[in-house]
C-alpha positions as CSV (number, residue, x, y, z in Angstrom):
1,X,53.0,152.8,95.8
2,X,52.6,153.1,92.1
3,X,54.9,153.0,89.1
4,X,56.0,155.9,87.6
5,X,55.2,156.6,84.1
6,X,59.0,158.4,83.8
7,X,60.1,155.1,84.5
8,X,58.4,152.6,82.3
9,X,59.2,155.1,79.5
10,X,62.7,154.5,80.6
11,X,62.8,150.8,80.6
12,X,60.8,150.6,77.5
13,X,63.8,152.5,76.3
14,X,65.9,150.3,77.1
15,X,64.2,147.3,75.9
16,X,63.7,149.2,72.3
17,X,65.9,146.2,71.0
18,X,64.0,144.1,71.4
19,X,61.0,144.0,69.1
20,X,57.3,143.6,69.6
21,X,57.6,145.0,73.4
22,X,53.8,146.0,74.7
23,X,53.0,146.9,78.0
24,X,49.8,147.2,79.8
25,X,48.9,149.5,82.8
26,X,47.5,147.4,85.5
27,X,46.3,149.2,88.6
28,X,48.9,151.7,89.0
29,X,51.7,149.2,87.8
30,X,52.8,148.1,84.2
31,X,53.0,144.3,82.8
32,X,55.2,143.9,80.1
33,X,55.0,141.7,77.2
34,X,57.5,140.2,74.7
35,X,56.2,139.2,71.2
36,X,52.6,138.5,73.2
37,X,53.9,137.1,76.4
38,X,54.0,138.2,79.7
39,X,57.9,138.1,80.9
40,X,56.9,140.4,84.0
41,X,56.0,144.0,84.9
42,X,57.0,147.0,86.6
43,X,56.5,147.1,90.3
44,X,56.8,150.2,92.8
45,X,59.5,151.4,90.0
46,X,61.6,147.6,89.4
47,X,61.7,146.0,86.8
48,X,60.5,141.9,87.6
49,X,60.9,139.2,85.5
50,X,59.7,135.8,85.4
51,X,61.7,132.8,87.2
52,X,62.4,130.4,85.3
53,X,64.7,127.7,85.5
54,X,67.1,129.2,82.5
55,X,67.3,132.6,84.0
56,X,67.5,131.8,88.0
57,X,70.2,129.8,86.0
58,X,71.4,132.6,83.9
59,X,71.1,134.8,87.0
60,X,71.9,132.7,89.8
61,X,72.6,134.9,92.4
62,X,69.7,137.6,91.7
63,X,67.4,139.5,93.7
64,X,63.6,137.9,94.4
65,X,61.1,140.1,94.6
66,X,57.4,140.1,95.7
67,X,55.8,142.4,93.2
68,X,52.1,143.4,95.7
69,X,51.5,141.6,98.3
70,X,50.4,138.1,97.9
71,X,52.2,138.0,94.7
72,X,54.9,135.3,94.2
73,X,58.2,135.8,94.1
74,X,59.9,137.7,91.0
75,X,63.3,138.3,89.5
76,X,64.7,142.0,90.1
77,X,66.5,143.4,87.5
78,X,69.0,145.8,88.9
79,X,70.8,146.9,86.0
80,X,67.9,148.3,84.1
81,X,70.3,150.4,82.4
82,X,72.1,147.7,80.4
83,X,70.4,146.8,77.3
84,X,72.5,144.2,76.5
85,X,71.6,141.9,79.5
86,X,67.9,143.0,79.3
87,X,67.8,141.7,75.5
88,X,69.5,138.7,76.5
89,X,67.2,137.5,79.9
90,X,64.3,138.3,77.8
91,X,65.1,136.1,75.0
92,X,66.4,133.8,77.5
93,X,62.7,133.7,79.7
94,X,60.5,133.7,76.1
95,X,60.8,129.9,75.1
96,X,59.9,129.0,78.8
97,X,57.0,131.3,79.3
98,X,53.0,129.9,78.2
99,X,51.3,130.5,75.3
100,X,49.1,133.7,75.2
């Protein structure tokens, strides 16, 4: 199943506090960036972030999901509908991610 376009208009929504949010359609599926890095993507219509260690800190008890199969395990966002946290995990995954 693919992503709906509905939906990454409404995340991107949501992230609109952010700045420099970009996004790139990827066989039926979105990956989303954050001032030029990839901090996930949107999956079958869930929003996945990267793991690492300060948000399964952050985020301790959250949800991992495997974006397609064969993919590694990803953080689920399930309150997509709270800026507030979304601004905060993704300035909270950026200093940990790689370089472009």
């Amino acid at each position: 199943m693919s992503s709906s376009k509905d939906f990454l208009e409404f995340v991107l929504e949501q992230l609109s506090v952010l700045p420099d949010i970009t996004y790139r359609a990827m066989m039926g599926e979105f990956i989303i960036y954050y001032r030029g890095k990839i901090v996930g993507g949107i999956y079958d219509n869930r929003l996945l972030v990267k793991p690492t260690p300060s948000a399964l800190k952050f985020m301790p008890d959250a949800k991992m999901e495997i974006p397609y199969p064969k993919g590694r395990p990803m953080i689920m966002i399930p309150d997509v509908e709270n800026p507030e946290l979304l601004e905060r995990v993704f300035n909270i995954i950026y200093d940990e991610l790689p370089e472009k």
